[in-house]
N, CA, C and O atoms as a printed pandas DataFrame, in Angstrom:
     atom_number atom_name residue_name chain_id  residue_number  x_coord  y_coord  z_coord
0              1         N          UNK        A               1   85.894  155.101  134.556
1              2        CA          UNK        A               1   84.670  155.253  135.298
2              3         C          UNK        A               1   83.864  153.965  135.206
3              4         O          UNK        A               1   83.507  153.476  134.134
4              5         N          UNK        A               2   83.609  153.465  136.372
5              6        CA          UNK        A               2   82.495  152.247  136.149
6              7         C          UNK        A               2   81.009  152.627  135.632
7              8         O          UNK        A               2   80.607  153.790  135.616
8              9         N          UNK        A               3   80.210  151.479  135.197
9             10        CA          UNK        A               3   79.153  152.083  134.419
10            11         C          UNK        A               3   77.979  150.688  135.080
11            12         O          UNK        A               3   78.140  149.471  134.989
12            13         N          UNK        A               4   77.057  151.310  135.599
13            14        CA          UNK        A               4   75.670  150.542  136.065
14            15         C          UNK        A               4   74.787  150.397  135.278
15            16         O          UNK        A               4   74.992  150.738  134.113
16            17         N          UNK        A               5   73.704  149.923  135.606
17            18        CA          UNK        A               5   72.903  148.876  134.636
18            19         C          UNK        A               5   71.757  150.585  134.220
19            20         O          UNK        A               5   70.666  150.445  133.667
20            21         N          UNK        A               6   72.235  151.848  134.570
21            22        CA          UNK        A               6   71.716  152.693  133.978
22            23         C          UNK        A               6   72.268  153.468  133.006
23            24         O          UNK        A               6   71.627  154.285  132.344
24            25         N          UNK        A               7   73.690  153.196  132.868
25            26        CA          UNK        A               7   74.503  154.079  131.572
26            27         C          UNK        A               7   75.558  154.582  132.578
27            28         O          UNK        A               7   76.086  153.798  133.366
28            29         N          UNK        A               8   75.884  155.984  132.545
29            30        CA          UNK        A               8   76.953  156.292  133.365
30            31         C          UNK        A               8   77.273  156.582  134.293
31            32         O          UNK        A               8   78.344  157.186  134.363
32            33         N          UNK        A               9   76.318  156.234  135.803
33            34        CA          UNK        A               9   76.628  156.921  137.030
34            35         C          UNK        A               9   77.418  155.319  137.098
35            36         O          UNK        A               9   77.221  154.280  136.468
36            37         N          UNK        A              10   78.654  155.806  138.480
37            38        CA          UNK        A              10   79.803  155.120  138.613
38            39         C          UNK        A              10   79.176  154.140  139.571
39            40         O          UNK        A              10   79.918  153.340  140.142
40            41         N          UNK        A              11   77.248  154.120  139.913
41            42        CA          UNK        A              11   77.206  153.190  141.020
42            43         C          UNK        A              11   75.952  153.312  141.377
43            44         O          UNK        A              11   75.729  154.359  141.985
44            45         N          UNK        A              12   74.864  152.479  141.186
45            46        CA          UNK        A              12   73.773  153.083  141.608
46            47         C          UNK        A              12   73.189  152.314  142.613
47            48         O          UNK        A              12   73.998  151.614  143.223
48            49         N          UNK        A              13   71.530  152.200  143.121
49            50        CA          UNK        A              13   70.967  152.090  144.227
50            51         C          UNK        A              13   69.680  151.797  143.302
51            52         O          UNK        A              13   69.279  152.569  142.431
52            53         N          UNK        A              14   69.018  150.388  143.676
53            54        CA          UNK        A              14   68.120  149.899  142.974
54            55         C          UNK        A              14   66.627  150.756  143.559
55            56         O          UNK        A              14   65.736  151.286  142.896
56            57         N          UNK        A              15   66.811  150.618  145.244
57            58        CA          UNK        A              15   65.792  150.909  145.917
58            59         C          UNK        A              15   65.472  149.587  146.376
59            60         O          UNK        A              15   66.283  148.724  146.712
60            61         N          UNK        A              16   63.556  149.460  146.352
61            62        CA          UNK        A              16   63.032  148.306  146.613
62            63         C          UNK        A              16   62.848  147.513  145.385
63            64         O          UNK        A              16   62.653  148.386  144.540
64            65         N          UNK        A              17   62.808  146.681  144.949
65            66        CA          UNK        A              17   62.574  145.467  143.510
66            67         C          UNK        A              17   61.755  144.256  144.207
67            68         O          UNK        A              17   61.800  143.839  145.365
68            69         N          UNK        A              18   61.103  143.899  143.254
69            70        CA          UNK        A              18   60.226  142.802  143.632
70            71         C          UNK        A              18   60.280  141.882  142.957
71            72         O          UNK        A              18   59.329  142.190  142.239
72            73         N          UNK        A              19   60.680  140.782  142.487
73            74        CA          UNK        A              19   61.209  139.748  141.347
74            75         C          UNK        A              19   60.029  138.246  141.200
75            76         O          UNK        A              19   59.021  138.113  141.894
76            77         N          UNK        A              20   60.405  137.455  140.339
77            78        CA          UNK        A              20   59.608  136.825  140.029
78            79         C          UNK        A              20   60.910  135.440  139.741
79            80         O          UNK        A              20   60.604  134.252  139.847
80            81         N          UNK        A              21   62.258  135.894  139.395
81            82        CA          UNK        A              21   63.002  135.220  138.695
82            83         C          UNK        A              21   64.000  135.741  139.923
83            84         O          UNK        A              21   63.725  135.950  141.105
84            85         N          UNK        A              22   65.373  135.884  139.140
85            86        CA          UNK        A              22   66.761  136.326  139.939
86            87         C          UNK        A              22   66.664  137.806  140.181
87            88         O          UNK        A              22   66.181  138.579  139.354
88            89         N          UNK        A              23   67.178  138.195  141.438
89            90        CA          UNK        A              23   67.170  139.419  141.340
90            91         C          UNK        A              23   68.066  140.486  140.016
91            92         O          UNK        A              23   67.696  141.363  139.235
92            93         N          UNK        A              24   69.047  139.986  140.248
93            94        CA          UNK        A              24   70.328  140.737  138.648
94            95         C          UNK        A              24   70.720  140.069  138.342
95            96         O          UNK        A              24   71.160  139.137  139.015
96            97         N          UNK        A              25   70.777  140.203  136.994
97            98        CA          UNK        A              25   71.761  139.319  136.672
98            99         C          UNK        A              25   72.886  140.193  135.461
99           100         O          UNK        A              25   72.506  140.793  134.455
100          101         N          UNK        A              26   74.200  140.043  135.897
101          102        CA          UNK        A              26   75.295  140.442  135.175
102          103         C          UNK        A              26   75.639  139.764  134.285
103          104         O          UNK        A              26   75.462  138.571  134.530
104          105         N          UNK        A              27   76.122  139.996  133.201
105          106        CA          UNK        A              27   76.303  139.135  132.745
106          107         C          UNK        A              27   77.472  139.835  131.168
107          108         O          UNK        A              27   76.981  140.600  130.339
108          109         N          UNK        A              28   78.847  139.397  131.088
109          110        CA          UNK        A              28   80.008  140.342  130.712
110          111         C          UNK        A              28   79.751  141.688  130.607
111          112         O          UNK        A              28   79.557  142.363  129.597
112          113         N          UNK        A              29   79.782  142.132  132.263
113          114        CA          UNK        A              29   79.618  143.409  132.380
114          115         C          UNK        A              29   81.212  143.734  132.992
115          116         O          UNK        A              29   81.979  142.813  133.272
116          117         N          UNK        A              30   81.551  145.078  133.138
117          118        CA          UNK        A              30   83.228  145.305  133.846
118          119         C          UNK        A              30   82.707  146.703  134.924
119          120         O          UNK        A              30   82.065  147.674  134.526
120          121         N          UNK        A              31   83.077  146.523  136.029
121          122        CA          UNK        A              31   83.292  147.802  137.033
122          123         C          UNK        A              31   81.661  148.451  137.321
123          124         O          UNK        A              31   81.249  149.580  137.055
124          125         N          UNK        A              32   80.928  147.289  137.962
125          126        CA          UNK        A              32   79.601  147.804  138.732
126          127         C          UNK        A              32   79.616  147.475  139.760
127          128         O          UNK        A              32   80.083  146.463  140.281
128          129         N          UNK        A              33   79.036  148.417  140.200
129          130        CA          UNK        A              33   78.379  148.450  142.034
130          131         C          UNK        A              33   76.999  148.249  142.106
131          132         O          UNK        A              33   76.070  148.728  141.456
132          133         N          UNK        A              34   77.044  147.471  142.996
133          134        CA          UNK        A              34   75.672  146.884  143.552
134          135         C          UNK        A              34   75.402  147.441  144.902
135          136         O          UNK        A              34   76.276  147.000  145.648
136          137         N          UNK        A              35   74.496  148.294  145.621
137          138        CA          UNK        A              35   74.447  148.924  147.102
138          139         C          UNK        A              35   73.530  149.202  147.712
139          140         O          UNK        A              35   72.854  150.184  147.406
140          141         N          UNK        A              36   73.244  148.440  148.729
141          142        CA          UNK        A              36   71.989  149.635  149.378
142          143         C          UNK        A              36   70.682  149.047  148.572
143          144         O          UNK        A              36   69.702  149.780  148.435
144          145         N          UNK        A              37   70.683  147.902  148.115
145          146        CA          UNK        A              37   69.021  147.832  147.790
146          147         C          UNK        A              37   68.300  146.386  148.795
147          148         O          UNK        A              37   68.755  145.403  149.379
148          149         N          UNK        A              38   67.092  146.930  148.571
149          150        CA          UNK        A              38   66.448  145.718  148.930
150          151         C          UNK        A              38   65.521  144.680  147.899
151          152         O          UNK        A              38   64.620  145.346  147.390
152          153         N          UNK        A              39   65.498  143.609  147.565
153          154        CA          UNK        A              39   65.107  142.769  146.468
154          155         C          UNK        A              39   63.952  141.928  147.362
155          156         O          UNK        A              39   64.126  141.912  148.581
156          157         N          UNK        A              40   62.977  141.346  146.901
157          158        CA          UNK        A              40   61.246  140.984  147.496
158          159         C          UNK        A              40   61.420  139.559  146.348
159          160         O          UNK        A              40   60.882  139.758  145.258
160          161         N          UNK        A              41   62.037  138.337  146.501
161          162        CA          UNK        A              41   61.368  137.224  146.183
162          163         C          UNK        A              41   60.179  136.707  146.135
163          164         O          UNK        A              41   59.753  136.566  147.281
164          165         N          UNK        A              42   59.336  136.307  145.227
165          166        CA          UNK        A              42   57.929  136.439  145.251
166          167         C          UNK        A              42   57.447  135.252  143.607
167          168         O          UNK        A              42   58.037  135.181  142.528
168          169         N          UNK        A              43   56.450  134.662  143.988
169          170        CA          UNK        A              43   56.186  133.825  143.048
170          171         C          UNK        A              43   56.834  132.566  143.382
171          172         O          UNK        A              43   56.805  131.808  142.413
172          173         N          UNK        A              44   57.368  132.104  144.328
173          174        CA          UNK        A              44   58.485  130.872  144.320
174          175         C          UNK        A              44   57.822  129.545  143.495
175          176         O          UNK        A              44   56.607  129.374  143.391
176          177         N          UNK        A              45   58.629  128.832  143.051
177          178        CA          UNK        A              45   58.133  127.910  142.350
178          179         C          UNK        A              45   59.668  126.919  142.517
179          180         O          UNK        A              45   60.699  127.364  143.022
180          181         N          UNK        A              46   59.509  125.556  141.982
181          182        CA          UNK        A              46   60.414  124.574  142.425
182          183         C          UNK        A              46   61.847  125.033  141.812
183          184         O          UNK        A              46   62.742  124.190  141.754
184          185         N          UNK        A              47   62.077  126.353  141.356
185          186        CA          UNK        A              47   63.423  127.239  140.640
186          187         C          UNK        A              47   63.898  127.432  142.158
187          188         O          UNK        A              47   63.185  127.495  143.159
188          189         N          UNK        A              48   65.778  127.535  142.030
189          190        CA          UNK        A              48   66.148  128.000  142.962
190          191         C          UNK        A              48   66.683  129.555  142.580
191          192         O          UNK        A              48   67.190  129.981  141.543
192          193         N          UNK        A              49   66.442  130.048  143.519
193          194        CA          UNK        A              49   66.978  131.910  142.956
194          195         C          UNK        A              49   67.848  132.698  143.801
195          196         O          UNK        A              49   67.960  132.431  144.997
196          197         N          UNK        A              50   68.667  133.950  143.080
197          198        CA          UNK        A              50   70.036  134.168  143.506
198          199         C          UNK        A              50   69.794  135.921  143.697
199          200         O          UNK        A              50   69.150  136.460  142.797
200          201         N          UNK        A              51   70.182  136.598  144.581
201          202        CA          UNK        A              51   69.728  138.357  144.708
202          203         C          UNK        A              51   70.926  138.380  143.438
203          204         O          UNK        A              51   70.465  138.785  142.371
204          205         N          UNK        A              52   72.373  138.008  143.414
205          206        CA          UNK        A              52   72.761  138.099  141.986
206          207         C          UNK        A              52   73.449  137.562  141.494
207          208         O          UNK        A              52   74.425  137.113  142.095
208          209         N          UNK        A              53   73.288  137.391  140.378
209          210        CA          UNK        A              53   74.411  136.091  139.334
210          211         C          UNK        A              53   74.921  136.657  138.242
211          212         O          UNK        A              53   74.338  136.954  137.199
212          213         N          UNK        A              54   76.278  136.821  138.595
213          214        CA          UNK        A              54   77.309  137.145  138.063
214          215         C          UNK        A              54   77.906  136.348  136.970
215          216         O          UNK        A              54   78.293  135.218  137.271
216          217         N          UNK        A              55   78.033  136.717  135.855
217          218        CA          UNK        A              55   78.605  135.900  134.429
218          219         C          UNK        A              55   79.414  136.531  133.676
219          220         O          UNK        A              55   79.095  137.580  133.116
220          221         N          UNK        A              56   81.120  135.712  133.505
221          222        CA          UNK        A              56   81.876  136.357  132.969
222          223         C          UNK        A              56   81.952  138.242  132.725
223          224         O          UNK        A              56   82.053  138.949  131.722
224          225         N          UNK        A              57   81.831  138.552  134.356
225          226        CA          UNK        A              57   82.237  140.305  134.372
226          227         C          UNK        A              57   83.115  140.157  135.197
227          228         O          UNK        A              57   83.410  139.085  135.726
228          229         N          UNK        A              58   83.693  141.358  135.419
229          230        CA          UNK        A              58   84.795  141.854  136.165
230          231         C          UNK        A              58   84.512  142.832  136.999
231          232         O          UNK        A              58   83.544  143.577  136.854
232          233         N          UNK        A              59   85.661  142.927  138.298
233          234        CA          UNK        A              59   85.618  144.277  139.175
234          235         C          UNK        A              59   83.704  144.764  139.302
235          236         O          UNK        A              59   83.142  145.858  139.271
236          237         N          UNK        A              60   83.281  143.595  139.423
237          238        CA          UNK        A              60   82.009  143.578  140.074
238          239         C          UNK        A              60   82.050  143.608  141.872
239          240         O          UNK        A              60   82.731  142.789  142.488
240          241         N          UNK        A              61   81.139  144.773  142.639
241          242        CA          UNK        A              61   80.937  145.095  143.672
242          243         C          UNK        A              61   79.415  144.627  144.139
243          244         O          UNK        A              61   78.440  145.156  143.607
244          245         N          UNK        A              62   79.292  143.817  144.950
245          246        CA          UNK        A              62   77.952  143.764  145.293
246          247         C          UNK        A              62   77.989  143.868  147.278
247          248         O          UNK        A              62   78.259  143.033  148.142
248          249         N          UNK        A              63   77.620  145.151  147.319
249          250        CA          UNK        A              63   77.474  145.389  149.075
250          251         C          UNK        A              63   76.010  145.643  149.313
251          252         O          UNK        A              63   75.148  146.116  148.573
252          253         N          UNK        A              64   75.953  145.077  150.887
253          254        CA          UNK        A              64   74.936  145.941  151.580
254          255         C          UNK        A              64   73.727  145.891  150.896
255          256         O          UNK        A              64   73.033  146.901  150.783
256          257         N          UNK        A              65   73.329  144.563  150.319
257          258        CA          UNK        A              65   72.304  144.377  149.801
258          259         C          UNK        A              65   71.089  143.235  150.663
259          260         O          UNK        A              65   71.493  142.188  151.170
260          261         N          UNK        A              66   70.095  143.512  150.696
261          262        CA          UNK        A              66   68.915  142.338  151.416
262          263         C          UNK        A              66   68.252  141.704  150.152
263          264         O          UNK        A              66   67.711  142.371  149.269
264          265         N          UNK        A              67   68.349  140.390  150.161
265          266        CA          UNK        A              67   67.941  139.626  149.057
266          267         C          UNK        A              67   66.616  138.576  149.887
267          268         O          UNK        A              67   66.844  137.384  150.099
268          269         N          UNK        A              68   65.331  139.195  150.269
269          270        CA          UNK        A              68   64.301  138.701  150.684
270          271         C          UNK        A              68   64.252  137.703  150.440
271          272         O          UNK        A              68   65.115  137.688  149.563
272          273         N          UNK        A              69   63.703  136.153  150.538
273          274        CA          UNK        A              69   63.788  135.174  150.101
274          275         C          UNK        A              69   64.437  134.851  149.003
275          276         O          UNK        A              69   63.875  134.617  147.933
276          277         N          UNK        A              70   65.625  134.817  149.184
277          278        CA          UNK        A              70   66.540  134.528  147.889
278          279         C          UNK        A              70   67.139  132.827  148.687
279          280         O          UNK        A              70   66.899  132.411  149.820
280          281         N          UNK        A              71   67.827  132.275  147.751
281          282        CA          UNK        A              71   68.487  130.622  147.991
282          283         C          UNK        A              71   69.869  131.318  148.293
283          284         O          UNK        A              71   70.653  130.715  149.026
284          285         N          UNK        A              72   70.185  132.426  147.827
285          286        CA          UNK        A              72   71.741  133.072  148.042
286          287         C          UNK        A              72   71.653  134.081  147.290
287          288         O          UNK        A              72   71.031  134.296  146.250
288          289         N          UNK        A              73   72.694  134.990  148.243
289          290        CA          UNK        A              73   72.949  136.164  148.087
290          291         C          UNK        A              73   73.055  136.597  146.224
291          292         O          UNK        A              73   72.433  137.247  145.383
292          293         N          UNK        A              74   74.538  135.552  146.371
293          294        CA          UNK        A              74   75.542  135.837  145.338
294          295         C          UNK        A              74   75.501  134.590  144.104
295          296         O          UNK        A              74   75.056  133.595  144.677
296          297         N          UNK        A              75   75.775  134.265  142.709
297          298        CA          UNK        A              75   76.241  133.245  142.533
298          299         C          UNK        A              75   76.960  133.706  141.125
299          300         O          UNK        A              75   76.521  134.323  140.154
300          301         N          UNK        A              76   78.015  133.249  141.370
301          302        CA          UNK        A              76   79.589  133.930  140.533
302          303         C          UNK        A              76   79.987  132.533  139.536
303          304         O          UNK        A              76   79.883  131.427  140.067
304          305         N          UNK        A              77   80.400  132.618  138.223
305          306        CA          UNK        A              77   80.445  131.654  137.084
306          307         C          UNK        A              77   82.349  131.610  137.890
307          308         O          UNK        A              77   82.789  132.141  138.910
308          309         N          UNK        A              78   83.073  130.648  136.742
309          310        CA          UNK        A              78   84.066  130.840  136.809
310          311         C          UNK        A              78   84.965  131.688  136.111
311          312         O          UNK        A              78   86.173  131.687  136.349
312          313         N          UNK        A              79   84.422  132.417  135.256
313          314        CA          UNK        A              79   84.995  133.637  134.660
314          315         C          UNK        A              79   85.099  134.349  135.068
315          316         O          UNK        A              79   86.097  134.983  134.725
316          317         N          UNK        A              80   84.270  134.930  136.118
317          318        CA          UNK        A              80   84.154  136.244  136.412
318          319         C          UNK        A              80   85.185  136.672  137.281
319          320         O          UNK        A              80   85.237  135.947  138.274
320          321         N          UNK        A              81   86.139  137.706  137.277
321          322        CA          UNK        A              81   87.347  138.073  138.099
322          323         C          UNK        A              81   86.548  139.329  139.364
323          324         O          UNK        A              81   85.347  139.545  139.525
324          325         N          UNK        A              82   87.731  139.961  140.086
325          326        CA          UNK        A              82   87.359  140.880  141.120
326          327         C          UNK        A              82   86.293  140.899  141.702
327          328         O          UNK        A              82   85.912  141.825  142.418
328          329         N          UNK        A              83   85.781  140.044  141.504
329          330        CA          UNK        A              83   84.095  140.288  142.674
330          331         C          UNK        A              83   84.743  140.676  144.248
331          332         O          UNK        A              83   85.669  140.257  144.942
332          333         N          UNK        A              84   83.653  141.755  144.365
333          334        CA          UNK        A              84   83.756  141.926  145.853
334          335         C          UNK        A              84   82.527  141.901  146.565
335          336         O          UNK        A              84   81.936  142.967  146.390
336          337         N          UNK        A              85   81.880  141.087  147.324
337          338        CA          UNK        A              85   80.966  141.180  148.387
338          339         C          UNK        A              85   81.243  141.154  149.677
339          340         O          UNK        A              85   82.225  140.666  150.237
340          341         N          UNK        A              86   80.028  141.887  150.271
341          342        CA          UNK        A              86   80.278  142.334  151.874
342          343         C          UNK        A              86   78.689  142.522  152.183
343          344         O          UNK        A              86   77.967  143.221  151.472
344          345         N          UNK        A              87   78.293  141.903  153.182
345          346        CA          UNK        A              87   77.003  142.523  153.710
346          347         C          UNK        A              87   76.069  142.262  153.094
347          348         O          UNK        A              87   75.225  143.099  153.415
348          349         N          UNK        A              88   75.603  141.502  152.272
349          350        CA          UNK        A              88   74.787  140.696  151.656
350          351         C          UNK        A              88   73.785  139.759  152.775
351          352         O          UNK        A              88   74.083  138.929  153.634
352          353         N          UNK        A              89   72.438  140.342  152.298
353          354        CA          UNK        A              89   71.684  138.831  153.261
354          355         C          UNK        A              89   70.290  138.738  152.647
355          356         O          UNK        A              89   69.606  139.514  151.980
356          357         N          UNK        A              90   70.100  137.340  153.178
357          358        CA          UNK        A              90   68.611  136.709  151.986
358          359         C          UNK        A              90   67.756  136.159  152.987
359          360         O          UNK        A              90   66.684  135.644  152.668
């Protein structure tokens, strides 16, 4: 069973988020879904920022997400295996 940044549902749904920094950040996590949220960039300052950054995890899913003023969607280390994105926009 995959496990989200809440414990054990196999996949969750952030909603709306409003950030200051990166929207998520993963980081050696294995088998999450990312879906269906919308993320609100806010505070910008001369930092560049990512809806999510992925670090050494696996069989990471990130769909169907709106990353409001984000610099990019996605940003993936070289460790990290199975990423899947689709439908991502900033």
């Amino acid at each position: 069973m995959a496990t989200d940044v809440f414990g054990n549902n196999p996949s969750a749904a952030l909603g709306a988020l409003m950030t200051a920094g990166d929207g998520l950040d993963f980081s050696r996590t294995d088998n999450v879904t990312v879906s269906g949220n919308t993320v609100t960039f806010t505070g910008r300052s001369c930092s560049s920022f990512v809806g999510a950054a992925i670090a050494d995890s696996h069989g990471v899913t990130v769909d169907n997400n709106a990353f409001s003023g984000a610099d990019h969607a996605i940003q993936v280390d070289i460790l990290s295996t199975g990423l899947h994105t689709s439908g991502n926009s900033t």
